[in-house]
TIPATI-484739 format. One record per residue (C-alpha): residue number from 1; x, y, z; residue in three letters. Coordinates in steps of 0.2 Angstrom, whole numbers. Example, Ala and Ser with C-alpha at 12.3 -4.5 7.8 and 13.67 -1.06 7.14 Angstrom:
BEGIN
{1; {62; -22; 39}; ALA}
{2; {68; -5; 36}; SER}
This chain:
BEGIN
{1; {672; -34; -238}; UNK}
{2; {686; -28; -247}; UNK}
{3; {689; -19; -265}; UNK}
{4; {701; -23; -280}; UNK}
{5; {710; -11; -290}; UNK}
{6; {723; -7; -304}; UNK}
{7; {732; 6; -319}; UNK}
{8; {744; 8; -334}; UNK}
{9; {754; 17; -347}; UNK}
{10; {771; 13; -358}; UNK}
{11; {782; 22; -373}; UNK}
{12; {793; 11; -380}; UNK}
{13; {789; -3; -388}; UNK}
{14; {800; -18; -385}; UNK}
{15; {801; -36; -391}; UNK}
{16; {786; -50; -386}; UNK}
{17; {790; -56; -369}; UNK}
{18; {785; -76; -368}; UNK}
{19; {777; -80; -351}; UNK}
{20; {786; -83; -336}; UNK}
{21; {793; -101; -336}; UNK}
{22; {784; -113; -325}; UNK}
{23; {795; -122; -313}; UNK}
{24; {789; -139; -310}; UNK}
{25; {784; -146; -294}; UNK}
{26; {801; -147; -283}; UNK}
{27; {803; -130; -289}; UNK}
{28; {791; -123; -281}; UNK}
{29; {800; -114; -268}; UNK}
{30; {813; -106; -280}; UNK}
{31; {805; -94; -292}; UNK}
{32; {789; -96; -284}; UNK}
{33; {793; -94; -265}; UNK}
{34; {802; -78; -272}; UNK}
{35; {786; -72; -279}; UNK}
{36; {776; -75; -263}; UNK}
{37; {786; -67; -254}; UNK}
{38; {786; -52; -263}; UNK}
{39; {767; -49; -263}; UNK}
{40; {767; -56; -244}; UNK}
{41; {777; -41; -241}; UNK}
{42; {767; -30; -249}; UNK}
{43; {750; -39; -243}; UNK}
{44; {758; -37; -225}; UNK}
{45; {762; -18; -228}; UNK}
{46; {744; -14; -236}; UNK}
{47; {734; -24; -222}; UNK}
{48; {744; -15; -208}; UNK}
{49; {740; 0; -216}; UNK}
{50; {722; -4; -219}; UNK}
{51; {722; -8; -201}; UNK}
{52; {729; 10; -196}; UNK}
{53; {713; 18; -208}; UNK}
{54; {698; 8; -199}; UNK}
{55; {708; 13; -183}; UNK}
{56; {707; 31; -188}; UNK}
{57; {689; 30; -195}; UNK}
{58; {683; 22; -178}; UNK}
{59; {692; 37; -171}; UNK}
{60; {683; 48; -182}; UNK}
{61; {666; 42; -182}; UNK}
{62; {664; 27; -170}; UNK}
{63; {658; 12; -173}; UNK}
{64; {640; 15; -172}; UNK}
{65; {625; 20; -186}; UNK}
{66; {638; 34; -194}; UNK}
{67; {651; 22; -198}; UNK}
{68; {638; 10; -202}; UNK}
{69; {630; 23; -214}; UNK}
{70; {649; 25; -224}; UNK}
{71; {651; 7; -222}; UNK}
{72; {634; 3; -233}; UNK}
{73; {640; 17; -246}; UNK}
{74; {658; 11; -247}; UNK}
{75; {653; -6; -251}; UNK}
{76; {643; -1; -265}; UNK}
{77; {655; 2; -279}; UNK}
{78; {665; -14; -273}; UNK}
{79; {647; -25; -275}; UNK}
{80; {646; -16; -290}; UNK}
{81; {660; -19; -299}; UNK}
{82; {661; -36; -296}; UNK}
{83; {646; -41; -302}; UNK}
{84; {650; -31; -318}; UNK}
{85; {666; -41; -322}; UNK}
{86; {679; -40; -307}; UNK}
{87; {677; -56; -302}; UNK}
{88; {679; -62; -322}; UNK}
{89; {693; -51; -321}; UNK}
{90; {701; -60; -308}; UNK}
{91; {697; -76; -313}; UNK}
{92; {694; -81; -331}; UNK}
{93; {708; -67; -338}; UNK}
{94; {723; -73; -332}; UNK}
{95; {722; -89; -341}; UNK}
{96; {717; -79; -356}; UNK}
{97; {731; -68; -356}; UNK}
{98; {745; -80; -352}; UNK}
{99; {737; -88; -368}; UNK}
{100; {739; -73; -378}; UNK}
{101; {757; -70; -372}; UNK}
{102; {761; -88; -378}; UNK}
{103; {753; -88; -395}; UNK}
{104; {750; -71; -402}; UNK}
{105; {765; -63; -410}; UNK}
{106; {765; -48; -401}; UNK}
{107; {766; -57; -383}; UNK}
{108; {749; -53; -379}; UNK}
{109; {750; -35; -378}; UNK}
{110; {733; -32; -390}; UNK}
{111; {723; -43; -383}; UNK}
{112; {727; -34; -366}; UNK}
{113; {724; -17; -372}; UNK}
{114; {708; -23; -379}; UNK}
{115; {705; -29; -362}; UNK}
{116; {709; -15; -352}; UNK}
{117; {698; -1; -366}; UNK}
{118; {680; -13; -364}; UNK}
{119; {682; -11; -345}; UNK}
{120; {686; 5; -344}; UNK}
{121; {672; 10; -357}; UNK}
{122; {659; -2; -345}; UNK}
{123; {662; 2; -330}; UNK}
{124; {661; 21; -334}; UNK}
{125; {644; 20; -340}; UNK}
{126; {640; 10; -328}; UNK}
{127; {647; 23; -314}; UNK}
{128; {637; 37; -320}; UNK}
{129; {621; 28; -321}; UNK}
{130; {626; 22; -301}; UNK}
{131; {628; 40; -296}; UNK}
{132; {611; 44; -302}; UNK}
{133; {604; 30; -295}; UNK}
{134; {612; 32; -279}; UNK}
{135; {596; 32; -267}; UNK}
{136; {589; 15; -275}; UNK}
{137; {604; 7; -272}; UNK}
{138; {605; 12; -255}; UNK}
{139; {588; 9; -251}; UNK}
{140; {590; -11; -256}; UNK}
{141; {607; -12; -247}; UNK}
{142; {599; -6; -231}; UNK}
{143; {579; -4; -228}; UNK}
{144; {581; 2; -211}; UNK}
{145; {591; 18; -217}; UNK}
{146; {580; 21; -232}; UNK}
{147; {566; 24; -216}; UNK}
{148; {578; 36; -206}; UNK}
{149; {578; 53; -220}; UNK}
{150; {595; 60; -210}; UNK}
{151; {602; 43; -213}; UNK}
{152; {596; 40; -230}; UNK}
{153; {604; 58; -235}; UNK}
{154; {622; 57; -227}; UNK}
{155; {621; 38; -233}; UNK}
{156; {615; 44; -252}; UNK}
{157; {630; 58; -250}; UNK}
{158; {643; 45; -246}; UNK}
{159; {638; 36; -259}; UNK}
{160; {639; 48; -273}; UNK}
{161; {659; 50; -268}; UNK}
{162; {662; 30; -264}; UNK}
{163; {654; 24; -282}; UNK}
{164; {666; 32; -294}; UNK}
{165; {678; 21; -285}; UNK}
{166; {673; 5; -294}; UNK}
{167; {680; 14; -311}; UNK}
{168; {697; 14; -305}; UNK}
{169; {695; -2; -296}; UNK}
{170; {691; -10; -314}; UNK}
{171; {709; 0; -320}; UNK}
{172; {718; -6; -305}; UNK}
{173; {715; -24; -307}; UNK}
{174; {716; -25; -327}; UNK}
{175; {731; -18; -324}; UNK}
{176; {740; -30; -311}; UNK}
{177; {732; -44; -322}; UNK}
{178; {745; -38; -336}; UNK}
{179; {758; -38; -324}; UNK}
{180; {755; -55; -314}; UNK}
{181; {754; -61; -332}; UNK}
{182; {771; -57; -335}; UNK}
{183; {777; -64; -319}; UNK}
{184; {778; -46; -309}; UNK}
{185; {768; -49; -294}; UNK}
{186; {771; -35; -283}; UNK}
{187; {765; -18; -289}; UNK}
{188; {746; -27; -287}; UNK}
{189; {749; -30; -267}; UNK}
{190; {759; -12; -264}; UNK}
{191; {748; 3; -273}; UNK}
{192; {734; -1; -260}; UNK}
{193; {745; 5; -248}; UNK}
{194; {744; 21; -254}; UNK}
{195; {726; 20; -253}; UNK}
{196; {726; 17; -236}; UNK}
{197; {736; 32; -234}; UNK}
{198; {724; 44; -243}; UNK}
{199; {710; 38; -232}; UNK}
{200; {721; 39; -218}; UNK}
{201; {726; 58; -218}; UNK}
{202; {707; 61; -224}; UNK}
{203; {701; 55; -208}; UNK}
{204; {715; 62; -200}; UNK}
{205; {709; 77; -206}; UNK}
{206; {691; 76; -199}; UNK}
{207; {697; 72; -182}; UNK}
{208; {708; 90; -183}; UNK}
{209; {696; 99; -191}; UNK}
{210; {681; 92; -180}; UNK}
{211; {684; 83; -166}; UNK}
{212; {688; 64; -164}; UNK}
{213; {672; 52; -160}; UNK}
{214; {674; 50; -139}; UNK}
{215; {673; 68; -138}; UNK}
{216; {661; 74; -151}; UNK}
{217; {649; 58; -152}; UNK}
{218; {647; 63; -170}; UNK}
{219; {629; 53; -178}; UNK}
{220; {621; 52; -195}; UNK}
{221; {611; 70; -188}; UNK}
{222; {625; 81; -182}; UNK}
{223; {637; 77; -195}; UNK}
{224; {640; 93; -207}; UNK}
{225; {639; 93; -226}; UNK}
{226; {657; 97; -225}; UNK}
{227; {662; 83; -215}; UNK}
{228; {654; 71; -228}; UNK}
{229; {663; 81; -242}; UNK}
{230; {680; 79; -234}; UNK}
{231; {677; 59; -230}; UNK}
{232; {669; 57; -247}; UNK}
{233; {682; 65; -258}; UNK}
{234; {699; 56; -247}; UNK}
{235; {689; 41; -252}; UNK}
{236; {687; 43; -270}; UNK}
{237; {704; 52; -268}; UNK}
{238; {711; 35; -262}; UNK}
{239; {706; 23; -277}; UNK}
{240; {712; 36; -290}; UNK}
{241; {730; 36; -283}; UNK}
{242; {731; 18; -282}; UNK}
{243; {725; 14; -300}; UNK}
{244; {735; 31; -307}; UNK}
{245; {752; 23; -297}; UNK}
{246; {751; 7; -308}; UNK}
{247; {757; 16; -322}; UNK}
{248; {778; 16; -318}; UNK}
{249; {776; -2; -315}; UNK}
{250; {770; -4; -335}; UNK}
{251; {782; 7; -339}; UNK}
{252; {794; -3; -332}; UNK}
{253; {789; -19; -339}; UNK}
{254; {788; -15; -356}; UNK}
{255; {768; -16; -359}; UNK}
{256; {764; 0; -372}; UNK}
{257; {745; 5; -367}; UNK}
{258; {733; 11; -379}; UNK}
{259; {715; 11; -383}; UNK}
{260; {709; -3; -395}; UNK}
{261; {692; -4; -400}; UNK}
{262; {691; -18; -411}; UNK}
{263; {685; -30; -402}; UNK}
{264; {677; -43; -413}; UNK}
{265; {688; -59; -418}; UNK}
{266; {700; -56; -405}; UNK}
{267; {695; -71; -392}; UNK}
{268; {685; -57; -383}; UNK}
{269; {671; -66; -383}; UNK}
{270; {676; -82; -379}; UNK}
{271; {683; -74; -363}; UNK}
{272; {666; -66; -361}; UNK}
{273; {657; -85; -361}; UNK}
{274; {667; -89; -347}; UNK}
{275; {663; -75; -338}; UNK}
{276; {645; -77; -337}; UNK}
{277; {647; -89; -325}; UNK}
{278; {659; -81; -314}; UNK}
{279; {646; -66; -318}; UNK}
{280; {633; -79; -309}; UNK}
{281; {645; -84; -297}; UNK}
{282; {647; -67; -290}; UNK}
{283; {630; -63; -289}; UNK}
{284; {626; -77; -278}; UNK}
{285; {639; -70; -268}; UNK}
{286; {633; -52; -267}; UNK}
{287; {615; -58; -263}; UNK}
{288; {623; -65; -248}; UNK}
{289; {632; -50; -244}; UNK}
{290; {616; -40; -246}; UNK}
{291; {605; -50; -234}; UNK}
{292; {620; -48; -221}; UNK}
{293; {621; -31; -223}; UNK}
{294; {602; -28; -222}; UNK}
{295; {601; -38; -206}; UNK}
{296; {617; -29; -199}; UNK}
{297; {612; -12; -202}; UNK}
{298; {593; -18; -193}; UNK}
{299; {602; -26; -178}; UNK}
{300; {614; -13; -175}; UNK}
{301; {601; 1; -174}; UNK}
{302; {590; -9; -161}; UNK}
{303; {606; -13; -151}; UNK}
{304; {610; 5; -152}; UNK}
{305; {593; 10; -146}; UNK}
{306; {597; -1; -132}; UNK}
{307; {614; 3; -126}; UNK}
{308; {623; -7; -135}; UNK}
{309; {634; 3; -149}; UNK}
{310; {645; -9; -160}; UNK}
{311; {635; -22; -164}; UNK}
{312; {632; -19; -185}; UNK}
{313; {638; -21; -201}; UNK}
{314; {654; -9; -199}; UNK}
{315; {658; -22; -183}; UNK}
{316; {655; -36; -194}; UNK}
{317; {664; -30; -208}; UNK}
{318; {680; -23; -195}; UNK}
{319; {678; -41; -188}; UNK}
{320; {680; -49; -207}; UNK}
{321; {693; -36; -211}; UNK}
{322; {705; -43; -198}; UNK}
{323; {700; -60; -199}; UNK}
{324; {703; -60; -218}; UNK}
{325; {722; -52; -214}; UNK}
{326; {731; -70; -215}; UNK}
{327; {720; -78; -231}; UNK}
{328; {727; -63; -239}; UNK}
{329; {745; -64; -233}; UNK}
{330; {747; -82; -235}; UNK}
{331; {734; -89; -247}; UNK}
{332; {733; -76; -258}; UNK}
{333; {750; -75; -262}; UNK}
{334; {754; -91; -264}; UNK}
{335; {741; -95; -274}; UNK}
{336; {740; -80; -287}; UNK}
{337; {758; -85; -289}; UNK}
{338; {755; -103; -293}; UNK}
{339; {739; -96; -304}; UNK}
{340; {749; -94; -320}; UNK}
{341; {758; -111; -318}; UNK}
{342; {741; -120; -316}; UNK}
{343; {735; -112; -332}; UNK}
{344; {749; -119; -341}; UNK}
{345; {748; -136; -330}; UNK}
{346; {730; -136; -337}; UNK}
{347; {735; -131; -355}; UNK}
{348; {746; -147; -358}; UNK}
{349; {734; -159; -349}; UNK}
{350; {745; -162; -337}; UNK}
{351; {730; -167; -321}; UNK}
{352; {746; -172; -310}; UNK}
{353; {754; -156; -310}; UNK}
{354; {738; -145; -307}; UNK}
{355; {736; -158; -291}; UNK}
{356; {752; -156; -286}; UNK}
{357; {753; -137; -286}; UNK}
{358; {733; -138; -277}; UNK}
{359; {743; -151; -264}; UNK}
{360; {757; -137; -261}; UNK}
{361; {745; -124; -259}; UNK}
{362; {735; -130; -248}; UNK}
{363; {748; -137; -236}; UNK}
{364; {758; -121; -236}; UNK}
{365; {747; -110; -231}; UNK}
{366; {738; -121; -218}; UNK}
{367; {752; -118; -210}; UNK}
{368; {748; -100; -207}; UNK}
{369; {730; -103; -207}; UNK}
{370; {723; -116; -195}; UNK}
{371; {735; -108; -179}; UNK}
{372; {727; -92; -184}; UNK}
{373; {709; -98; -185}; UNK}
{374; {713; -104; -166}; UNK}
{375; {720; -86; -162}; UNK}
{376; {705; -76; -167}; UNK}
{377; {694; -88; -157}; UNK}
{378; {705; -86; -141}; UNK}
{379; {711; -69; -143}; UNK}
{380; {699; -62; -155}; UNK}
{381; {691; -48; -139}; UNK}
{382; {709; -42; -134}; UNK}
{383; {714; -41; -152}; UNK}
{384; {700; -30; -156}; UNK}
{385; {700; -20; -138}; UNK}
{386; {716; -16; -141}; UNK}
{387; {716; -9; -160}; UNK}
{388; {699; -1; -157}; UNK}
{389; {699; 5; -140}; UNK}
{390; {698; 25; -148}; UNK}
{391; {680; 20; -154}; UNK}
{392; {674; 17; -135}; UNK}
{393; {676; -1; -125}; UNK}
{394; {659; -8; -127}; UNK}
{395; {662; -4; -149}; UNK}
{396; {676; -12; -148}; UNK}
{397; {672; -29; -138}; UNK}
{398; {658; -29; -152}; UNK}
{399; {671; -31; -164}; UNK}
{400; {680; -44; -152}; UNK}
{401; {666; -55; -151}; UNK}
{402; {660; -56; -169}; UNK}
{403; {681; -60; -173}; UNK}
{404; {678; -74; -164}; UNK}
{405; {662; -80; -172}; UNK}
{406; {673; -78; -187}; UNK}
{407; {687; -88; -181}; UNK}
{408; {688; -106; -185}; UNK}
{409; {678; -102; -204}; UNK}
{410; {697; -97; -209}; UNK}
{411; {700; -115; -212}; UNK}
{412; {686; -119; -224}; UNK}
{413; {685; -103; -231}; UNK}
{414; {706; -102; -236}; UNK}
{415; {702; -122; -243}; UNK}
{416; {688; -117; -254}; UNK}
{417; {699; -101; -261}; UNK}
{418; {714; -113; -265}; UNK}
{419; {703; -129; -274}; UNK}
{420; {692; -116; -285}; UNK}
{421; {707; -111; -292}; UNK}
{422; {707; -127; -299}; UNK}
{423; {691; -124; -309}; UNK}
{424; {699; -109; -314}; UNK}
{425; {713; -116; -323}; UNK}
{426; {704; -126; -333}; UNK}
{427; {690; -112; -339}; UNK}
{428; {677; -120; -328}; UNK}
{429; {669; -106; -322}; UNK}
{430; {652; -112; -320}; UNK}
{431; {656; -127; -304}; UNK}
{432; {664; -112; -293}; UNK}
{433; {645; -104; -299}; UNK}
{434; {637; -118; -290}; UNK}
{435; {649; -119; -277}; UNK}
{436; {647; -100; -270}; UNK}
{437; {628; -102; -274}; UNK}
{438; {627; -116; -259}; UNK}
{439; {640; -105; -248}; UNK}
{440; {628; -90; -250}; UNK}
{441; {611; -98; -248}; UNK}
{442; {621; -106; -231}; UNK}
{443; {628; -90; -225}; UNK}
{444; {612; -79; -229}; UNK}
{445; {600; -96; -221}; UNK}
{446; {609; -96; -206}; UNK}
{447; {612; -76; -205}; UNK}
{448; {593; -74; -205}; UNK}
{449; {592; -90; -192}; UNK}
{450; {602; -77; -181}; UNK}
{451; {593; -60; -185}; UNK}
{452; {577; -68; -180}; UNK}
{453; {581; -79; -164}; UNK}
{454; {596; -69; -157}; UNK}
{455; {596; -53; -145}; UNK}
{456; {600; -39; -158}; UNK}
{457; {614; -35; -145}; UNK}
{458; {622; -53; -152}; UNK}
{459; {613; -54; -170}; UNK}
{460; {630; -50; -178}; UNK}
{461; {642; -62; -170}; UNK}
{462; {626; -75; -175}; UNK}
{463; {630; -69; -194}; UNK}
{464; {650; -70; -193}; UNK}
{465; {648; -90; -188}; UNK}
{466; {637; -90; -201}; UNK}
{467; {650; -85; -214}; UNK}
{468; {661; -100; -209}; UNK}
{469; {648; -112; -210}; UNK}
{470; {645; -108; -228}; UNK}
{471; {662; -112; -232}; UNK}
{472; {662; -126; -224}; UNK}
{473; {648; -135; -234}; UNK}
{474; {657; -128; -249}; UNK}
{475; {672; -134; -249}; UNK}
{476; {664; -151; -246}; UNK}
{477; {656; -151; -264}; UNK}
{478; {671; -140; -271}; UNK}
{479; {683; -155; -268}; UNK}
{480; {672; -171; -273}; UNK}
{481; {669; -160; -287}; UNK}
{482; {686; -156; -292}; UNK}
{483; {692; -172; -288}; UNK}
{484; {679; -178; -302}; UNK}
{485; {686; -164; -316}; UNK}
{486; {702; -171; -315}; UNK}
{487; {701; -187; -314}; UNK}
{488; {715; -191; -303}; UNK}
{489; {715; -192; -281}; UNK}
{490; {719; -174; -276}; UNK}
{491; {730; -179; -264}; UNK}
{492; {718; -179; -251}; UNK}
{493; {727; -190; -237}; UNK}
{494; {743; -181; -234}; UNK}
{495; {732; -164; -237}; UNK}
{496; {723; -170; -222}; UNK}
{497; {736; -175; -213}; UNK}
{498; {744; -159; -213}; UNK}
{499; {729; -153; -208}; UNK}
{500; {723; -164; -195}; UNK}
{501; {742; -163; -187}; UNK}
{502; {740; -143; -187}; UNK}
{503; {721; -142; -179}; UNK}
{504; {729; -155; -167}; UNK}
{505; {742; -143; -162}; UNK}
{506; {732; -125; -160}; UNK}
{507; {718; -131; -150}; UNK}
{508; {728; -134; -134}; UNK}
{509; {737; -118; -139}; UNK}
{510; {720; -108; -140}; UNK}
{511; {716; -115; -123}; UNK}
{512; {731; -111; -115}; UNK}
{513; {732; -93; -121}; UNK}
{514; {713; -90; -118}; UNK}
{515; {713; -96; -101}; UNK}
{516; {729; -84; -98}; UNK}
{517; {719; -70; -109}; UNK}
{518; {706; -71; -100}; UNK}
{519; {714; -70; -82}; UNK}
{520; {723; -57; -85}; UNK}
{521; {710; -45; -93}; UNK}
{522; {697; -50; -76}; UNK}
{523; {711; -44; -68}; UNK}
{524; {715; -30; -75}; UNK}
{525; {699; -23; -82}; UNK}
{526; {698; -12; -98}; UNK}
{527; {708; -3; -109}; UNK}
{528; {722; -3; -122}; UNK}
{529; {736; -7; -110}; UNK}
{530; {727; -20; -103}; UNK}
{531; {722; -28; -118}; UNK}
{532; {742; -26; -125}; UNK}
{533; {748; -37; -110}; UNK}
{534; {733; -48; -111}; UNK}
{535; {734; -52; -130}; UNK}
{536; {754; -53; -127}; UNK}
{537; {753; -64; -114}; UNK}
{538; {740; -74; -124}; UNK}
{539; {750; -74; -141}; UNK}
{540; {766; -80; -135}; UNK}
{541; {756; -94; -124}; UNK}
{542; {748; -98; -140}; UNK}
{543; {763; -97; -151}; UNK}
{544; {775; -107; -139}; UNK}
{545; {763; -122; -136}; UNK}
{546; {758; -122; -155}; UNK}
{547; {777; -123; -158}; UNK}
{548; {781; -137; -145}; UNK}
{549; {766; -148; -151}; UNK}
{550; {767; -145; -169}; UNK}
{551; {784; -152; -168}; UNK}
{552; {781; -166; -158}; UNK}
{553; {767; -171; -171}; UNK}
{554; {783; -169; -184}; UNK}
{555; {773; -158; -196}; UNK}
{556; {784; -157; -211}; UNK}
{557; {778; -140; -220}; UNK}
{558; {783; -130; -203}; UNK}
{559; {799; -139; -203}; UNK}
{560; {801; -134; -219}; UNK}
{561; {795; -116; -215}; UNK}
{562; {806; -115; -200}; UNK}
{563; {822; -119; -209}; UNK}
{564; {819; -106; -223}; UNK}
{565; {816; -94; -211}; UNK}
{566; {832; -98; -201}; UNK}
{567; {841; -99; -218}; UNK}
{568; {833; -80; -224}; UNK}
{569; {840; -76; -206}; UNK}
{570; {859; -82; -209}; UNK}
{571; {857; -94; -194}; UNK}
């Protein structure tokens, strides 16, 4: 479960800036690839980074009920937020603004700083009404640590620091809307790497100052109000960096910030209309996430009570943090690139050209995407007993297993992200509603099916197969729909060519590099040099045979891929 952010400032004022010009289809790797690959750099930067801060938390405070505890209390403010406005944010502004920069006189910049003033004034009075409220909130995220009072208290504690986050989350993401607006992608993808680093050197701090978690075994009843301070604050410490390091990239693009408080006439609230759906949309999501999180915390306690540490919602969410590491990379980037041009595509009624840019998306980063599915579900133990082994072996293998329940979901779950974007840049906002509502009902059905007929010791790694699943039926209904809205084939046969090519080509690649995996690592038992030569042996097993197959299927987009890269490399 991740969070958005964003922030901004600006002196002088200088002329309208008119929206970055759409290249059309066969242009799509000029302008556009250069725009991918800037936020994939930055994306790559701030996931390897984020990487290094859950490597320091495990090492600070396992992977057991204490993380679990900050887990629940960091997720808060994102749930939060998003169901306040972030996901409208993300989704119905950026059409909105590349439509003020096109037809208001002053390139949009009004309509942004009206924007920007409503959310930071909601989410304020929303933050401080969460604060207070901290121990209700808690309490519906996670029954079982409502009944343990320790728990409930470091939780409630955790809380109070985490839930000021959402109001710079809200400034973060307003913020690198303007920017991506006006065709500057990257200052969106690299402040989270500073983030990263706050939280990094704060629990680097608790590890100097107290101990790391092998060695002090650290638990919701031993941990000091002090301890909790010095997490809580790098937290909230973290976001307020990020947002507050917007502001140079406004500077530099010209955007003067100021408050505007009239609101009324000013297509405000047509924006708003929109957003009610996404509004809905995210609440179906959240509900899902709830019902997880509820079951998570329940399983990982009674696993814990019987030996097994690991096995909750902060495995589950480490698992879905590494899992999600190439959607965001790949599919992200591309597609928050190709966002603006949709918009425009979907302005001028041009149905062709929104399939086209859906068909290039999709087949691009399947690329990336289905070989990556694979790899998680081969090498999703090693990966995880390498990266976590300071959190204790049996954690760790926790985490392994439920990356490889997560596995093949990748698929549908990068497909759904690419065709809702379709809905998007047509103002639909109430079909992607729908959508997420069957995905959730799936995920959270299924997730329950798991709690109730698995060992807790397993419950988890039930729950991340679950999240696939959901996906999986969503994308179904997203396309037929879609297809539908446009009124023209979506390109569907060569999409699933690529794709079927592709799925073709990894799954003798994840044998191969499973079987080899898991050879060496009965051989050579636990531990993170075991697990390096065993997830090294596996990835280049993996990587060579996908390679070798892949071109003997004659897949075009990783031909395509493979000369650019050459090219990038001067051979």
């Amino acid at each position: 479960m991740s969070a958005p952010h964003d922030h901004d400032t600006v002196t002088l004022r200088v002329p309208p800036q008119p929206a970055p010009a759409a290249p059309g289809p066969g242009k799509a790797g000029g302008g556009l690839g250069r725009s991918s690959a800037l936020m994939a750099a930055g994306t790559i930067v701030s996931r390897i980074t984020g990487f290094a801060r859950t490597l320091v938390m495990a090492a600070a405070i396992g992977v057991g009920t204490l993380n679990d505890s900050y887990q629940v209390a960091n997720v808060l403010p994102t749930m939060i937020y998003v169901l306040v406005g972030g996901g409208a944010l993300n989704a119905v502004f950026v059409p909105q603004l590349v439509r003020a920069m096109k037809k208001d006189d002053d390139g949009g910049e009004a309509y942004a700083n009206r924007l920007l003033t409503l959310v930071m004034v909601a989410l304020a009075a929303v933050t401080v009404l969460c604060v207070v409220a901290a121990p209700l909130l808690v309490h519906a995220m996670s029954p079982e640590i409502a009944d343990d009072p320790r728990r409930l208290a470091v939780t409630v504690a955790f809380a109070r620091y985490c839930l000021p986050t959402m109001f710079f989350m809200g400034a973060h993401v307003v913020l690198g809307q303007i920017l991506n607006a006006r065709g500057r992608f990257g200052a969106m993808m690299w402040t989270p790497v500073l983030n990263n680093l706050v939280i990094i050197a704060a629990f680097g701090g608790f590890i100097w100052a107290f101990g790391g978690f092998t060695g002090t075994g650290v638990t919701p009843a031993t941990i000091t109000p002090e301890g909790v301070r010095l997490l809580g604050i790098g937290t909230l410490l973290g976001l307020a960096v990020q947002a507050l390091a917007m502001l140079p990239y406004l500077r530099a693009a010209g955007f003067r910030l100021r408050p505007r408080f009239d609101f009324r006439g000013h297509g405000l609230g047509k924006a708003m209309g929109l957003a009610k759906w996404t509004l809905l949309f995210v609440l179906a999501n959240q509900l899902g996430m709830v019902v997880v999180t509820q079951l998570a915390t329940k399983a990982g306690a009674a696993a814990e009570r019987a030996g097994f540490t690991g096995t909750g919602i902060t495995a589950y969410n480490y698992a879905l943090l590494l899992w999600q590491m190439p959607q965001a990379i790949v599919t992200v980037s591309v597609m928050t690139a190709v966002l603006p041009r949709l918009a425009r595509s979907a302005v001028d009624g041009d149905a062709t050209a929104v399939r086209d840019d859906l068909s290039y998306g999709l087949r691009t980063s399947a690329v990336a995407i289905v070989p990556c599915a694979f790899a998680f579900l081969a090498l999703g133990v090693p990966m995880a007993t390498l990266l976590y082994a300071g959190s204790g072996a049996e954690g760790a293998r926790g985490i392994g297993f439920a990356l490889m329940a997560f596995g093949l979901g990748l698929i549908p779950y990068s497909v759904q992200y690419v065709v809702l974007r379709g809905f998007y840049a047509y103002e639909d906002t109430r079909t992607p509603f729908y959508n997420t509502l069957v995905v959730a009902l799936v995920n959270a059905a299924a997730s329950a099916l798991c709690f109730a007929v698995l060992p807790p010791r397993w419950a988890v790694v039930g729950m991340a197969a679950s999240y696939g699943l959901g996906y999986a039926f969503g994308v179904g209904i997203a396309w037929r729909r879609l297809r539908r809205r446009l009124g023209v084939d979506l390109d569907g046969a060569r999409v699933l060519r690529t794709y079927v090519r592709l799925i073709t080509a990894s799954t003798p690649a994840a044998l191969a590099a499973g079987a080899v995996s898991y050879t060496l690592t009965t051989k050579l038992g636990p531990g993170a040099l075991p697990s390096l030569l065993s997830l090294t042996a596996g990835g280049t097993v993996l990587l060579l045979v996908f390679l070798l197959t892949a071109r003997l299927l004659r897949v075009p987009e990783l031909t395509a891929l493979t000369a650019m890269v050459r090219t990038r490399l001067g051979r």
